[in-house]
C-alpha positions as CSV (number, residue, x, y, z in Angstrom):
1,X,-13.6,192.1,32.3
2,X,-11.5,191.4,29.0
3,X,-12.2,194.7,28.1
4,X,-10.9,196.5,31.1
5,X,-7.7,194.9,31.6
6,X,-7.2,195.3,27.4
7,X,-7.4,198.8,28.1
8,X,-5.1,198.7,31.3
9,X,-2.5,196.8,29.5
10,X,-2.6,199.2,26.3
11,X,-2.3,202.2,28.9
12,X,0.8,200.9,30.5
13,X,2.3,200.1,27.0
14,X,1.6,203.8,26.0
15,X,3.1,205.2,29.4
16,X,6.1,202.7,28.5
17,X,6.6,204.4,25.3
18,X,5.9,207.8,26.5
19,X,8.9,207.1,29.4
20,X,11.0,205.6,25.9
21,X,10.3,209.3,24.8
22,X,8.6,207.7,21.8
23,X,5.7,209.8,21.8
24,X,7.6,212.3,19.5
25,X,7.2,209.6,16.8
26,X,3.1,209.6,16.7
27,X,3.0,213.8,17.1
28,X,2.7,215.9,14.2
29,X,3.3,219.0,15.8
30,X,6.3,220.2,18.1
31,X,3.8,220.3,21.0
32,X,5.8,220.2,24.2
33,X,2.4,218.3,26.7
34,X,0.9,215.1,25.2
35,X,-1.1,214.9,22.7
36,X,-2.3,211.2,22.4
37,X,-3.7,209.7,25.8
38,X,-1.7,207.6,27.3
39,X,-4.6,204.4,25.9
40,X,-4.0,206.1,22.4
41,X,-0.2,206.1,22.5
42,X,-0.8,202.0,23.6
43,X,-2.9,201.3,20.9
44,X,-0.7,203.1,18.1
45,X,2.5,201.3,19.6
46,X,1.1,197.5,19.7
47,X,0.0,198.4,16.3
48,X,3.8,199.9,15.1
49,X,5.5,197.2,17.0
50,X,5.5,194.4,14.5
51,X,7.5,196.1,12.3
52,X,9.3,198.8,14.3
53,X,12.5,199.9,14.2
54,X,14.9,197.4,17.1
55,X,16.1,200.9,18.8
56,X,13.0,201.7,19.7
57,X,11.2,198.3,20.2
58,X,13.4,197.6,22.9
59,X,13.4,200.5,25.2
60,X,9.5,200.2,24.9
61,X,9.2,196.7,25.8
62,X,12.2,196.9,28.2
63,X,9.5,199.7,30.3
64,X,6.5,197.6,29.7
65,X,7.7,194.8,30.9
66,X,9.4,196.7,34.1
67,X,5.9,198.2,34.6
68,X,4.4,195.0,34.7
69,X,6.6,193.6,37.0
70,X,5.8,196.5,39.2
71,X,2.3,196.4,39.1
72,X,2.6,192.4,39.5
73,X,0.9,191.4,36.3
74,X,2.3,188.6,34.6
């Protein structure tokens, strides 16, 4: 049960930063479709976030936070 909302909350927080068009940051190519999944983009921001940059910290947890409002997770 831990396990499956883990990965439910790490795939909103990647579809947060994806929406925060932060994705470009974790690609090394100029690939225009994703290239992460959504749960791999999550995984890579909660890891980045301690120490990432304010401008880009914000718009990602200003999303998450809006998707779980909408989903009604709190």
């Amino acid at each position: 049960m831990l396990s499956a909302i883990t990965i439910g909350l790490l795939t909103l927080l990647g579809k947060a930063g994806e929406d925060a068009d932060l994705e470009n940051i974790l690609k090394a190519n100029t690939s225009k479709t994703r290239t992460y999944s959504l749960f791999r983009q999550g995984c890579e921001y909660y890891e980045l976030l301690p120490e990432m940059r304010e401008e880009w910290a914000k718009p990602l947890m200003d999303n998450f936070n809006r998707y779980l409002e909408q989903h009604h997770i709190y």
